[in-house]
C-alpha positions as CSV (number, residue, x, y, z in Angstrom):
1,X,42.6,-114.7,-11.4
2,X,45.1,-116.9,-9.8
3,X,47.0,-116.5,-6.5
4,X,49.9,-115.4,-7.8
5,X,48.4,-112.4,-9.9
6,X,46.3,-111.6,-6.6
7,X,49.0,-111.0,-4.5
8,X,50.8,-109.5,-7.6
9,X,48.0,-107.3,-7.2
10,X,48.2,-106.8,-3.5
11,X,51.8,-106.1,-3.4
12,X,51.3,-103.3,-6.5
13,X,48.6,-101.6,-4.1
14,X,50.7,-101.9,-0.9
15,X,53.5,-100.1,-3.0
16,X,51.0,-97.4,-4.5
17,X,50.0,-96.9,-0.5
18,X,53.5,-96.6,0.6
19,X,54.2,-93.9,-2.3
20,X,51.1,-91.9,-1.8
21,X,52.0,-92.3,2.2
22,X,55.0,-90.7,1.3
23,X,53.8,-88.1,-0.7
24,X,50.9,-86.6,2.0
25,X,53.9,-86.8,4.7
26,X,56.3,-84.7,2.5
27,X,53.2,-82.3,1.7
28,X,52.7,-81.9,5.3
29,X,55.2,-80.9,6.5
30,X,56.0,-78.4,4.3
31,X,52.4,-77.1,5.1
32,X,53.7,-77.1,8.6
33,X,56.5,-75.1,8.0
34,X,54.8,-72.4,5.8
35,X,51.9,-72.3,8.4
36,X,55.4,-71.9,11.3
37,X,57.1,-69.4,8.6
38,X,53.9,-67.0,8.6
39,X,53.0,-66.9,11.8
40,X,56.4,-66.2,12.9
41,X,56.8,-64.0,10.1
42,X,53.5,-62.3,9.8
43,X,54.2,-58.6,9.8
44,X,56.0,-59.8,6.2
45,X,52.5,-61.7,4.9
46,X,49.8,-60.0,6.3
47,X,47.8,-59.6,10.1
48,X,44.7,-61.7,11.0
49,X,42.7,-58.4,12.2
50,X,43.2,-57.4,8.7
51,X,41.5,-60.6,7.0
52,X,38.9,-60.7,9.9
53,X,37.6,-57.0,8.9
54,X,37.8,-57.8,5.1
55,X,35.9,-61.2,6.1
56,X,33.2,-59.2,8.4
57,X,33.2,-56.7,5.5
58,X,32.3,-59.5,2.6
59,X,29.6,-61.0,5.0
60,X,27.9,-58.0,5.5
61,X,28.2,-57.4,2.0
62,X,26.9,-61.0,0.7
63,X,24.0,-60.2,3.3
64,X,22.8,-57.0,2.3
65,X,22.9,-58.5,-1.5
66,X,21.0,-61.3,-0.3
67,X,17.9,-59.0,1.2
68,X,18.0,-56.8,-2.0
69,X,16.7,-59.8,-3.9
């Protein structure tokens, strides 16, 4: 491979980086804002002592599946 198709090379991976780069940052923060949006907004979505008793509830569940075998 010669120089100039190495840093052909290099300069399609630096690009590939900077899009990807891009991508995760726009993908973060609209993560951020929907994590913001539902815990400001969590009587519309759903309330963590709710998903902790289902959770407790599945665990005990799985367990007592688990000694049955």
């Amino acid at each position: 491979m010669s120089k100039d198709e190495q840093i052909h090379e290099l300069e399609q991976q630096v690009s590939d980086m900077a899009m990807e780069i891009t991508r995760l940052r726009k993908e973060n923060k609209e993560l951020k804002e929907y994590i913001f949006d539902v815990f400001t907004n969590k009587h519309k979505y759903f309330k963590l002592s709710d998903i902790q008793s289902e959770l407790t509830a599945q665990s005990h569940q799985n367990n007592s599946t688990l000694l049955d075998l």
